[in-house]
Each structure stands twice: as C-alpha cells, then as structure tokens.
C-alpha positions as CSV (number, residue, x, y, z in Angstrom):
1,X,19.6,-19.0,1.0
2,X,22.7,-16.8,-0.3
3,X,22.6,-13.4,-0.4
4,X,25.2,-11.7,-2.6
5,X,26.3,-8.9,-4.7
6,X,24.9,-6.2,-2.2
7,X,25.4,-2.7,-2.3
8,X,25.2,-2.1,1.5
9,X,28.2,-4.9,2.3
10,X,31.9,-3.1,2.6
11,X,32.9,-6.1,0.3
12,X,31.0,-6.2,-2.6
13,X,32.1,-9.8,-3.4
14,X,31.0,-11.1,0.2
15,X,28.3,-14.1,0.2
16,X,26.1,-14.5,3.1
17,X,24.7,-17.7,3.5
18,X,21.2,-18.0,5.9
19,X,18.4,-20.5,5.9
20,X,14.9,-20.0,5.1
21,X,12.0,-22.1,5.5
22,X,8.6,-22.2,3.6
23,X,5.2,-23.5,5.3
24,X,1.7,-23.4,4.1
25,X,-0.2,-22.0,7.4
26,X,-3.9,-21.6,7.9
27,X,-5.1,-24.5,5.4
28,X,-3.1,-23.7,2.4
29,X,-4.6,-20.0,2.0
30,X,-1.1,-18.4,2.6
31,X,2.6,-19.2,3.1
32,X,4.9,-18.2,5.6
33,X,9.1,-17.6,4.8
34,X,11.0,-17.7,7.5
35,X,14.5,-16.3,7.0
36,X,17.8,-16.5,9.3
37,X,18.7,-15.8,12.9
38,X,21.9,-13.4,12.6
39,X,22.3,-10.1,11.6
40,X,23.1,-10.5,8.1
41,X,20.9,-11.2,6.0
42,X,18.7,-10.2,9.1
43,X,16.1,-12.7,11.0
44,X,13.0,-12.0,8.8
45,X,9.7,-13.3,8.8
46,X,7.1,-12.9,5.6
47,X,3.7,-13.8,5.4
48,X,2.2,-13.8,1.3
49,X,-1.6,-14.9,0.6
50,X,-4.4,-13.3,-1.2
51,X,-8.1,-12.1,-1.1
52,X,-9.9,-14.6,-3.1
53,X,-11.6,-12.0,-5.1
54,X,-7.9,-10.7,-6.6
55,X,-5.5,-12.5,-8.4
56,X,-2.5,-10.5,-6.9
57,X,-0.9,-11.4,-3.7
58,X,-0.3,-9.3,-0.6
59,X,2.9,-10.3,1.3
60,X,3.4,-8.8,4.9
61,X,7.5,-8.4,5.7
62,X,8.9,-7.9,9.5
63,X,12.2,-8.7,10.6
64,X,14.5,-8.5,13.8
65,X,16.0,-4.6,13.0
66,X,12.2,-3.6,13.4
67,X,11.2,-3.0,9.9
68,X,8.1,-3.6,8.5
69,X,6.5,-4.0,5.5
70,X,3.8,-4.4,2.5
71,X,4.3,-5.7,-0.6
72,X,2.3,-6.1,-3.7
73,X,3.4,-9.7,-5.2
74,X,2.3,-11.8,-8.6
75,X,3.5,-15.1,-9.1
76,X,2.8,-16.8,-12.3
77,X,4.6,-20.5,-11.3
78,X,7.9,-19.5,-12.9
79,X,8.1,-16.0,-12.5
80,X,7.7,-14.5,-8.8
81,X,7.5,-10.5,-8.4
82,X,7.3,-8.3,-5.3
83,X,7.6,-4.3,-5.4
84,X,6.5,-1.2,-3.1
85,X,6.3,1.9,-3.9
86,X,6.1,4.4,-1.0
87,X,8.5,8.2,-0.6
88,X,11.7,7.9,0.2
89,X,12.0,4.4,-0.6
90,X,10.7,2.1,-3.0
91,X,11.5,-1.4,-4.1
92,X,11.0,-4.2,-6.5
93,X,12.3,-7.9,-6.8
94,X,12.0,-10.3,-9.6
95,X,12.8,-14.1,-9.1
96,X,12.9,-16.9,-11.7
97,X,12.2,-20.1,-10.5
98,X,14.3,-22.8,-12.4
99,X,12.7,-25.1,-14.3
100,X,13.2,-28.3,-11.9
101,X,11.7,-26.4,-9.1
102,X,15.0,-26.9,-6.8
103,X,16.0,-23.1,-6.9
104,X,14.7,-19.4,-6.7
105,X,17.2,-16.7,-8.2
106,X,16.4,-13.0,-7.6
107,X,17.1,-9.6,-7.6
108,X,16.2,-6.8,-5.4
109,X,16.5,-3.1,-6.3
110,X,15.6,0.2,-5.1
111,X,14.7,3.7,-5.4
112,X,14.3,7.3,-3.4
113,X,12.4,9.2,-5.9
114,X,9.5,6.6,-6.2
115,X,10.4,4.8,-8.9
116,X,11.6,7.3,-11.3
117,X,14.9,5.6,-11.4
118,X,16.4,2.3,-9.8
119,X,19.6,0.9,-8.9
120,X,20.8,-2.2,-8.0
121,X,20.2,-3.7,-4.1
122,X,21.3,-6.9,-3.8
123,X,20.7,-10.9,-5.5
124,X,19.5,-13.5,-3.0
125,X,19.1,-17.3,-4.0
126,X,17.0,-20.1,-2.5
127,X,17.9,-23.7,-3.1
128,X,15.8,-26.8,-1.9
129,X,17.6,-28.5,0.9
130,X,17.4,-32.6,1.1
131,X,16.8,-32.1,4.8
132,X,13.1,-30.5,3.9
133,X,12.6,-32.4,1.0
134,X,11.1,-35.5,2.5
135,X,9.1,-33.0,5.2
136,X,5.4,-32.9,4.3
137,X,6.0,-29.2,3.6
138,X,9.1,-29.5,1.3
C-alpha cells in the first residue's frame, strides 16, 4: 500500500509506503485488512462483512494510536465506498478497483461540520503483491 498526497504530512509530496494484507475469516462471511506496523500510515486493523438481510456492509476500523471506528461501506465489484458521519468529524472514501483486479486507488476526505462541506485527506493505493498471489487467500 502507498499512501500519498496527505494533508496532515509536513511534506505534501511525501509517499509512505506500508503493507496490507486481505483474509476471508469466519468462512467467507467477512474480510479482514490488515495494514502496517509503523507509525505512518499507522498499524490498523479492519474487519468489513454484512447482515445477510442488508445489502450494505458494515466495516469495523481500530488501529495502534487507539482509534476506533464504524463505517458504512457498498461495494459494487468495481467501485468500493466507505463514509461516517458523526460531529466533529466525518469521512468518506471512494476507491476504483482497476479493471485487471491488481490495484485499488482511493481517496479519503473529511469534514467538521457533518458533511456540509469536505476537503481533501489523503489518497492511499493497494497493489497485488506476487508474494500473495499464489497464497490461497491472494
């Protein structure tokens, strides 16, 4: 993973390269992220499945600065979208997911006044490594 083009780096240009993995758990009926072990972009771990009876995902978001968080999340096979909306902070991401399936390329932004307005957060990619790929979870 790269994250990049983030407003809360002192260097605006700055890339950040980390490592995420993604696991089917519990029989298929969620996925787990697991993101990094450094301090930027932070150690994070993410949990998304569903109830069977909705067609929108919930995704549960922790990471190692003690944050924590729920997510409301659709995914349509190309187009992956998570967003929150609670005072004092709200955010929203939107992700394509290129066409040969060996990329994710998103966008996060954010807002204090609940969504009235939004700015720019930061853009984090995910390509498929080689070293996963011949994994049964790749």
């Amino acid at each position: 993973m790269e994250l990049h083009d983030a407003a809360f780096l002192p260097d605006p240009d700055a890339r950040l390269a980390g490592w995420a993995t993604i696991d089917w758990i519990e029989g298929r009926s969620a996925l787990v992220i697991r993101q990094g072990d450094q301090a930027e972009p932070a150690a994070a771990t993410w949990i998304n499945g569903r109830d069977e009876g909705d067609p929108d995902y919930v995704v549960l978001y922790a990471d190692d600065r003690g944050v924590s968080r729920r997510y409301h999340m659709t995914f349509d096979g190309a187009l992956w979208e998570m967003w929150r909306d609670t005072p004092g902070f709200s955010q929203r991401y939107s992700a394509r997911i290129e066409p040969d399936g060996r990329a994710i390329r998103g966008r996060w932004e954010k807002s204090s006044d609940q969504g009235s307005t939004w700015e720019h957060d930061f853009r984090v990619d995910y390509a498929r490594s080689a070293l996963r790929e011949e994994g049964p979870t790749a």
